[in-house]
C-alpha positions in Angstrom: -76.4 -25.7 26.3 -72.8 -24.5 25.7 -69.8 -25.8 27.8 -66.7 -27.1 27.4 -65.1 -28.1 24.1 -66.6 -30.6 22.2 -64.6 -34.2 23.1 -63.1 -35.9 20.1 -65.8 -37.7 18.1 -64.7 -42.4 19.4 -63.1 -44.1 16.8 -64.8 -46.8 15.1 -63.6 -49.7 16.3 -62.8 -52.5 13.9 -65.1 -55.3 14.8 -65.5 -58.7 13.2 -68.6 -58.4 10.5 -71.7 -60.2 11.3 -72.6 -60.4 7.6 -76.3 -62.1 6.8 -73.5 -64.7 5.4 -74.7 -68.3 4.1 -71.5 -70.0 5.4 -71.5 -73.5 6.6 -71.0 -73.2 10.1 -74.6 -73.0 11.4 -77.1 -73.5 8.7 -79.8 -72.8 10.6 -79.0 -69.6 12.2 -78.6 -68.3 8.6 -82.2 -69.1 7.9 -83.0 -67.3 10.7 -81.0 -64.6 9.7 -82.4 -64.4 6.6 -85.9 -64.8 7.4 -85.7 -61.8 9.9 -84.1 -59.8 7.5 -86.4 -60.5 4.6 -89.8 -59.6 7.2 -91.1 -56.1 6.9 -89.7 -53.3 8.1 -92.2 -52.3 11.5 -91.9 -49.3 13.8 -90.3 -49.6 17.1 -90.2 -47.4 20.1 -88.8 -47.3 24.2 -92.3 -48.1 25.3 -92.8 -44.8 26.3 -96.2 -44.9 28.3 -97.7 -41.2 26.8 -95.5 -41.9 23.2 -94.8 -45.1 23.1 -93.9 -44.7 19.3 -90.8 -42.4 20.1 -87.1 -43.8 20.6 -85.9 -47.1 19.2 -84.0 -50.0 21.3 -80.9 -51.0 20.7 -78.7 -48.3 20.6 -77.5 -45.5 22.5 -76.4 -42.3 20.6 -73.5 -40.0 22.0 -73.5 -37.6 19.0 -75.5 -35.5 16.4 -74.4 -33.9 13.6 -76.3 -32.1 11.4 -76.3 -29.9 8.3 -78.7 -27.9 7.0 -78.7 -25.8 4.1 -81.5 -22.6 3.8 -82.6 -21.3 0.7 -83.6 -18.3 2.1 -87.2 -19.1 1.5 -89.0 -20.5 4.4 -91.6 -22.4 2.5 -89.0 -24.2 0.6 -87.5 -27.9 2.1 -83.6 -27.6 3.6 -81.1 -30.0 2.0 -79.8 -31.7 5.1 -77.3 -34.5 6.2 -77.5 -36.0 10.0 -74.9 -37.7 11.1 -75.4 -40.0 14.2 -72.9 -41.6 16.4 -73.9 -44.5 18.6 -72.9 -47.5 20.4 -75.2 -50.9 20.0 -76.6 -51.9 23.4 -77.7 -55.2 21.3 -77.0 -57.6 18.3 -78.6 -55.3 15.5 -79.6 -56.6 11.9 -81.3 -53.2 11.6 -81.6 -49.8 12.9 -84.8 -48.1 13.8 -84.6 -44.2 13.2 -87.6 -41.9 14.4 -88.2 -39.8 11.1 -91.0 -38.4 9.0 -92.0 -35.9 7.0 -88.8 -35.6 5.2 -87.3 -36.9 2.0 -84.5 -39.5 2.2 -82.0 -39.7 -0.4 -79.4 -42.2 0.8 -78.2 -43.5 4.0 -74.1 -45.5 4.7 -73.4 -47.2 8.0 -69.8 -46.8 8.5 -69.1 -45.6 5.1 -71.1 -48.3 3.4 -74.1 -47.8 1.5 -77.2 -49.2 3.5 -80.8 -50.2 3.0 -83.5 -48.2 4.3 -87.4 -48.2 3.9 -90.6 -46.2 6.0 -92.9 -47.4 8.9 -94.8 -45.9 10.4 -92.6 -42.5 11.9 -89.1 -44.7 11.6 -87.0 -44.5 8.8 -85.6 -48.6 9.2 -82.0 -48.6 8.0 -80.4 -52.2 7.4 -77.0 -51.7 6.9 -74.2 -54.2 4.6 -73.0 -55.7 8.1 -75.1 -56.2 11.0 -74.0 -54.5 14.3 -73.0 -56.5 17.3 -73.7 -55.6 20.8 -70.6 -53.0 21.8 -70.0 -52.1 18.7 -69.7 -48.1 17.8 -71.1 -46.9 14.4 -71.7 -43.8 12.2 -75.0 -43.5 10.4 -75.3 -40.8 7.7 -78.8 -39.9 6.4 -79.0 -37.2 3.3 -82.0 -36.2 3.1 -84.6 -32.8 3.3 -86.0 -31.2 6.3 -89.3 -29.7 5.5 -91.2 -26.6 7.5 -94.6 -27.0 5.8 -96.4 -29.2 8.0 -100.2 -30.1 7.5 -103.0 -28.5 10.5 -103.1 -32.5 12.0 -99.6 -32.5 12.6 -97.1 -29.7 13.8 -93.3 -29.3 13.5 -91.0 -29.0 14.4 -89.7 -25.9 12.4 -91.8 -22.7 13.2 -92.0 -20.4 10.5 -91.0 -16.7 11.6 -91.2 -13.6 10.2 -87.7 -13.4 8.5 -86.9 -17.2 8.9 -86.9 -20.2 10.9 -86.9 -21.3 14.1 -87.6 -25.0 16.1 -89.8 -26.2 18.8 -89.5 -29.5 19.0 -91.3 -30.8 21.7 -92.4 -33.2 22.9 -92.2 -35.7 19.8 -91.5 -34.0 16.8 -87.8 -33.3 16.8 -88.2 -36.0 14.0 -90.1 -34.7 11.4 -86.7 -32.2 11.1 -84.3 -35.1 11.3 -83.4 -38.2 11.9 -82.5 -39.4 15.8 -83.9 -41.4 18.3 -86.3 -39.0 19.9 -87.1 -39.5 23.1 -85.3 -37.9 26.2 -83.7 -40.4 27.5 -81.0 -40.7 25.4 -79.1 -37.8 25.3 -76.4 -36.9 23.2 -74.0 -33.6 22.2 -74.9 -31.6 19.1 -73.1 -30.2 16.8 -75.1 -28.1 14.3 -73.4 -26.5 10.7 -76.1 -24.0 8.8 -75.8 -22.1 5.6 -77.7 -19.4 4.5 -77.3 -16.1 2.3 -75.9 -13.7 3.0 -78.1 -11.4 4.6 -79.1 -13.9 7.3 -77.7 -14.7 10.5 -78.0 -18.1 11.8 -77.6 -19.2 15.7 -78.1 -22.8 17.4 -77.5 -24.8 21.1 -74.1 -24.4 22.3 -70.9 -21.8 21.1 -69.7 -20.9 17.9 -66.9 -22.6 16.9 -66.3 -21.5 12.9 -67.4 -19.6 10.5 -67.0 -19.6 6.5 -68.0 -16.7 4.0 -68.1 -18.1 0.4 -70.0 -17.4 -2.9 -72.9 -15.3 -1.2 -73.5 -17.4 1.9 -72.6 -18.1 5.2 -72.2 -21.5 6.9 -72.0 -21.1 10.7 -70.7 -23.9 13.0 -72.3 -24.2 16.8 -71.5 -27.6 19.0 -73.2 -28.5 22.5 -70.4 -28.7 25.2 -73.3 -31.4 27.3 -75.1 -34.0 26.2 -78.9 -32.4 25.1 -82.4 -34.6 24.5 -83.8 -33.7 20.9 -86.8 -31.5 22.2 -84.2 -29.6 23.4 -82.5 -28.8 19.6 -82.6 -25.1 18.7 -81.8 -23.7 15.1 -82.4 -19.6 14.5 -82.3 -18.4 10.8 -83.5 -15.1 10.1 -82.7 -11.2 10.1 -81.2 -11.1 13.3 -79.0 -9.5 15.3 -76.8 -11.2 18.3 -76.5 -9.4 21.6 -73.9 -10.3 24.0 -73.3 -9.5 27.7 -71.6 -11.2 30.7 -73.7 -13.0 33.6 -72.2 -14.2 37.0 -68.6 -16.2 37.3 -68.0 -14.6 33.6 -70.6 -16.6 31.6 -71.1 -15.4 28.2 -74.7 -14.9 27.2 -75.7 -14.4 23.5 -79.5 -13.0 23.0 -81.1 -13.7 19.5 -83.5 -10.7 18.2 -85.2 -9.5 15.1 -83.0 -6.8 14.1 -85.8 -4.2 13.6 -87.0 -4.9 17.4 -83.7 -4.8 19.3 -84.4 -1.3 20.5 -87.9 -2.4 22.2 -86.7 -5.8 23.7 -83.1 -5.0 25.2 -84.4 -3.8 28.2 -86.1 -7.1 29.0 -82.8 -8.3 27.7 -80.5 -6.9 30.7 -82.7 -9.0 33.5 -81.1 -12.6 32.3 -77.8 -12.0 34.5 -79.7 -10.8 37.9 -82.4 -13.7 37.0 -79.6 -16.5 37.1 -77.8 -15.3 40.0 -81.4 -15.7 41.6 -81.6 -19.1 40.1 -78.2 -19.6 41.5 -78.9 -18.8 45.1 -81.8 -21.4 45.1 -80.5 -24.0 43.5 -76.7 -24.2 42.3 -74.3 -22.8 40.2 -75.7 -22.8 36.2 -75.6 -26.2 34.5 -74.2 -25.0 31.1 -71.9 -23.2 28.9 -73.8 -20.1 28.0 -77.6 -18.9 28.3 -79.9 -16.6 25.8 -83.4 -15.7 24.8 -84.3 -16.4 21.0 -87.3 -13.7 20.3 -88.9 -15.5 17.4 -91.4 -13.2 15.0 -93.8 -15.9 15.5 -97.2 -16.6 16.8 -96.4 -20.5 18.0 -98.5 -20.2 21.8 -96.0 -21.4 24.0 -92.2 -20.2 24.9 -89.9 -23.8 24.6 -86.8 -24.1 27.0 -84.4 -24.9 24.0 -81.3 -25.7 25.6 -78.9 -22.5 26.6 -81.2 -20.7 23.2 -84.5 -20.3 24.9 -87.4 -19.7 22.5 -89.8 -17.4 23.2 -92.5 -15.1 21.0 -91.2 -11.5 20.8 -94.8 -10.5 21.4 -94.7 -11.4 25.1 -92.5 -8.6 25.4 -93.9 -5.9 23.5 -97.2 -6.7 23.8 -98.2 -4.1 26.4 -101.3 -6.3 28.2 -98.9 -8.7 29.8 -97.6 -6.8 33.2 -93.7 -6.6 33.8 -93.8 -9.1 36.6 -95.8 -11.6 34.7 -93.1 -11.3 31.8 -90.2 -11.7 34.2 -91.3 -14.5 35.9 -92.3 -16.1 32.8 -89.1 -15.3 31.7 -87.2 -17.5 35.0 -89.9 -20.1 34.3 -87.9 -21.0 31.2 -84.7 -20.1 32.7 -85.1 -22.5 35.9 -85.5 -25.1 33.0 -82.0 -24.9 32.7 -82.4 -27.4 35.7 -84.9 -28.7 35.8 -85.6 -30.8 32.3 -82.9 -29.6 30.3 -79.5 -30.5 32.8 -81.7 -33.0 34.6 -84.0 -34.5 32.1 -87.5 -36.9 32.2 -86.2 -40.5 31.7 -90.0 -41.1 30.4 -92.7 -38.1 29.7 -94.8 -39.1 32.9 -91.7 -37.8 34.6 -92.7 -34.4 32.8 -93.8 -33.3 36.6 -90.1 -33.0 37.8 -89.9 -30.4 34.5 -92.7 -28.3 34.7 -93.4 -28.6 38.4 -90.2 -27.2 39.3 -90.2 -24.6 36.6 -93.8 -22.8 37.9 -92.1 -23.4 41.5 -89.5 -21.1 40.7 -91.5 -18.7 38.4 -93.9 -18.5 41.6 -91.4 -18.0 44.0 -89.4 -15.2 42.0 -92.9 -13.4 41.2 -93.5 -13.6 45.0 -89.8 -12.0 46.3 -90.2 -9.6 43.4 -93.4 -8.4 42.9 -95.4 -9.3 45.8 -97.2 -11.8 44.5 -98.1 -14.4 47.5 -97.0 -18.1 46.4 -99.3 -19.3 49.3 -102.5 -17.8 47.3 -101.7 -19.2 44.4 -101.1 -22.8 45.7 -104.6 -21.8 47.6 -105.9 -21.4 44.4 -104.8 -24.6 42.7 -105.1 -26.6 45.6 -109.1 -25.3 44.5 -108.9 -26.2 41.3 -106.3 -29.3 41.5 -109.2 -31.9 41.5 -110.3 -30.9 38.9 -107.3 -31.0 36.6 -106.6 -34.4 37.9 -109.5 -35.7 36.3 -109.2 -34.3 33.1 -105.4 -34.6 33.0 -104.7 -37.4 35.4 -102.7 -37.3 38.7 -99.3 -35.1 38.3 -97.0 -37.9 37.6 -99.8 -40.4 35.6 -100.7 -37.9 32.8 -103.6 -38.7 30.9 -102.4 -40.0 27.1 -102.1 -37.5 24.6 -105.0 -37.2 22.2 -104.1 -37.6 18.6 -104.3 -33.9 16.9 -104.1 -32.8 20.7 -101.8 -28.7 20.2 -101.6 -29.2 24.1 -100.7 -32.7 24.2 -100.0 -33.8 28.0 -98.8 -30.1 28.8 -101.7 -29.3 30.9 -102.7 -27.5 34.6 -102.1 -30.9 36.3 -98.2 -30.7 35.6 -97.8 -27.1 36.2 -99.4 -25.7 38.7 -100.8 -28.9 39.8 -97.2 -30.4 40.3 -96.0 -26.9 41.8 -99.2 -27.6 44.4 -96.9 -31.0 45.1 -93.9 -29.1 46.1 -95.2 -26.5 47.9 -96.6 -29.7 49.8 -93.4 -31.4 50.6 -91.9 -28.3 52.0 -95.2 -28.3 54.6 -94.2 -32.2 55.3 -90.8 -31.6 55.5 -89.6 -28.2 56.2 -88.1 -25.4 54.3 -84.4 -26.1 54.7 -84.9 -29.8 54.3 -86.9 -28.7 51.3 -84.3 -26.5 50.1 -81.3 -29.2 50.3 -83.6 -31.5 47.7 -83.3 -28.8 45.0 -79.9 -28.4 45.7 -79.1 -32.2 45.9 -81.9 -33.0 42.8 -79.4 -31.1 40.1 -76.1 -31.8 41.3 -76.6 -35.3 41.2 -78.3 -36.1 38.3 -76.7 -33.2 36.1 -76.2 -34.1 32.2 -78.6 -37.2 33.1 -81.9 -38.7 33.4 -83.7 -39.1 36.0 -87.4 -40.5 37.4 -90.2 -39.8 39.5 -88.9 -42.9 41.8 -85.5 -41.3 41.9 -86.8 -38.0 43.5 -89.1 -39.7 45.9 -86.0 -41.8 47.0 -83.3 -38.6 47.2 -86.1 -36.7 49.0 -86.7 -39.6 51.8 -83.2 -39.8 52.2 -82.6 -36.1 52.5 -85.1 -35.7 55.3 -84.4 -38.5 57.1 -88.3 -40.2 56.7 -89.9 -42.6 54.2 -92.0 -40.4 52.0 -93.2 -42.3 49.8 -96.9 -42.7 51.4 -97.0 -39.3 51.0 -95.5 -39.0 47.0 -98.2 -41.6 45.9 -100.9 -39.8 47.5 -100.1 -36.5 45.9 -98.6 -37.8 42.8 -100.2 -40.7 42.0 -104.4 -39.9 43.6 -107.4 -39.5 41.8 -108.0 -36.7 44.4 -105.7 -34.2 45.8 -104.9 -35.2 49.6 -105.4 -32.5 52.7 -102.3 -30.0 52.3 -100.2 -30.0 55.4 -100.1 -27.1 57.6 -103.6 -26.1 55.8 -106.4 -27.8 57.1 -108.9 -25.3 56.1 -107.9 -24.8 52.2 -110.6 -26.8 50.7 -110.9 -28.4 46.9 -113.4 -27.0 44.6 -116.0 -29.3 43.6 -115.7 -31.3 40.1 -118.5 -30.4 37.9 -119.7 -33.0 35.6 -120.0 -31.0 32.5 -116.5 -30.0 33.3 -114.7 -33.3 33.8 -113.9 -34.1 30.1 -112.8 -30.4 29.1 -109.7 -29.3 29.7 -108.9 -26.9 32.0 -107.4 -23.5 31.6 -103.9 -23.7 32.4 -103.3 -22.1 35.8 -99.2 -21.6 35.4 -98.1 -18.3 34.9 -95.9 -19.3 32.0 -97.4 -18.1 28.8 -99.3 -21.0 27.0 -96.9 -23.0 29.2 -94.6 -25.6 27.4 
């Protein structure tokens, strides 16, 4: 989440205007100018197949910045400004921003005042001057960022117990600002927060500044690699900042409720051993720092924010879960670093690639730490894994998300389900064939995107055979195909009262997101 310095925000470049302008030269091309102009605003979106609402076209962003300012009451709506640098990937008379749930008080496009009206989840912004294809341009939006949500749909902010905190995915990073939200277009962060004194606030990437004035604090954080929008983290709240050193010197800042540090800092001192782990299997880590971000909160799930992971400080103090079940849910997150955060989804059916790999690891670390078998667990989802495919769909065709759904398309298929699919490939293929994958997968597509296709191509390549016969079978199947090296593990039969429930997530990660 936190690398190297920040690069200098591109200067505009000046560019001719593309005004609606009623000139002579082509009289009809200003009528259709006009007319498209004048026709009602409509939500757009990437054509996402699980959101296809989320992202807009025509524009690709290369940075956030955002302001928020806390009142100190977490019930209370943030003043906020996002400001949004992008480059026009097409001849724009307006500009489709994902945001809801928020007020907007003005918007400029390059300094100038702009248009902007709702539909749907897009805030439409038509500014003075249309955009032409190449051209760069700042968008500012004022506006509020509100943590009350209704029960039908969930923030983005979670409410702690001293604060705020985020948990944005998978598609509501824009109901706390404005962006185009959808993983594929990535962009660096830089976050500035006030709050009152008394309150310490925390967010992706380093500290770069901050300023102590009239009874509040504003603190200045900036994202050294480019970061999807699930992926934004914000921390407000009584807190205290812990900082130690993990391998080749890399700083890592823990984020805990100041009345708790005592009870969590021995969990706390595993991070560095648990990336040099994550460093033998797979590579050197992708970013600039690392840390856990203990939330008072009851939210279900721990969220791989980037470099800030978010998790509930219950997990660890809550003495029913066992130490190795924490710690491996604890590299579960941590081998996100990876796998969805340094290499991200280029649509949410490529969500396998994230949480696949992430139970992988979390599996493989419980099993060269606490003796926990990975071949019985893959025994047992290889059981079970017809029967998540048809309530969840194959691991890389998830079922659409039902609307109101709290699990949306994080369910057993892409955990444990996609974990069943590597274990899989390393029966086809071998364990150091296997093993140069991994390695390959992140070092190639690091600060990127990358698809299902793209994996199934880089692992053919890799082991020197066309595999993908065997990806569509065990991605793509209704039914899970005979595991190699395992002819007698069989499936567990489908019940037909069970086929439209969904099924208890096998992954070890807690409430897995």
């Amino acid at each position: 989440m936190l690398h190297t310095p920040h690069p200098p925000t591109p200067r505009l470049r000046a560019r001719p205007r593309r005004r609606l302008r009623a000139a002579a030269l082509l009289a009809s091309a200003v009528s259709v100018c006009l007319v498209a102009a004048s026709a009602p605003p409509t939500p757009l979106g990437v054509g996402d197949r699980l959101f296809p609402q989320l992202g807009n076209p025509g524009y690709d962003v290369a940075a956030y910045d955002l302001s928020f300012t806390y009142s100190g009451s977490n019930s209370e709506p943030l003043k906020a400004v996002t400001t949004i640098e992008a480059r026009a990937t097409a001849d724009l008379d307006r500009i489709n921003l994902d945001f809801a749930h928020g007020k907007v008080d003005s918007v400029e496009v390059d300094g100038e005042p702009a248009g902007f009206a709702t539909a749907g989840e897009d805030l439409v912004v038509t500014p003075e001057d249309a955009l032409d294809e190449g051209d760069r341009t700042r968008i500012t939006v004022r506006h509020s960022s509100d943590p009350v949500y209704s029960e039908d749909r969930q923030g983005g902010w979670v409410r702690t117990a001293d604060g705020l905190a985020m948990a944005n995915q998978a598609d509501v990073a824009h109901l706390v600002f404005p962006c185009n939200d959808h993983p594929s277009d990535k962009a660096r962060f830089t976050f500035h927060i006030t709050a009152p004194d008394g309150l310490t606030a925390v967010a992706n990437g380093l500290p770069t500044h901050v300023d102590r004035t009239g009874g509040s604090t504003t603190w200045t954080y900036r994202s050294a690699h480019p970061m999807a929008t699930e992926l934004a983290q914000v921390s407000i709240g009584r807190s205290t900042v812990l900082h130690r050193t993990g391998p080749h010197g890399l700083p890592i800042r823990d984020v805990v409720p100041t009345e708790h540090r005592a009870a969590l800092e021995p969990w706390l001192a595993k991070t560095p051993g648990q990336i040099t782990w994550m460093e033998r299997k797979v590579g050197r880590y992708p970013f600039e720092t690392y840390g856990l971000l203990m939330a008072d909160a009851t939210t279900g799930f721990e969220l791989e924010t980037q470099t800030l992971t978010l998790f509930e400080r219950e997990l660890f103090t809550e003495p029913a879960y066992p130490k190795w079940y924490v710690e491996s849910i604890m590299v579960h997150e941590l081998a996100h670093s990876w796998f969805g955060n340094s290499v991200s989804p280029a649509t949410w059916s490529d969500l396998w690639l994230n949480e696949g790999h992430a139970t992988w690891y979390e599996a493989l670390y419980a099993e060269e730490t606490a003796d926990k078998p990975l071949a019985a667990r893959m025994k047992a989802a290889y059981g079970a894994s017809d029967r998540w495919r048809t309530a969840g769909g194959p691991p890389a065709a998830p079922k659409p998300p039902k609307n109101g759904s709290k699990t949306g398309i994080f369910r057993a298929n892409v955990y444990d389900g996609a974990a069943l699919v590597l274990y899989a490939l390393r029966q086809e293929i071998g364990r150091p064939a296997f093993e140069r994958v991994e390695r390959a997968w992140v070092a190639r597509n690091q600060d990127g995107t990358a698809t299902t296709a793209d994996f199934v191509r880089l692992a053919s390549e890799t082991s020197g055979r066309d595999l993908s016969g065997f990806f569509q079978a065990w991605l793509y199947g209704e039914k899970t195909p005979p595991m190699p090296g395992h002819p007698d593990w069989k499936k567990n039969p489908v019940e037909k009262a069970a086929a439209g429930k969904q099924p208890a997530k096998a992954s070890g990660k807690a409430h897995g997101e």
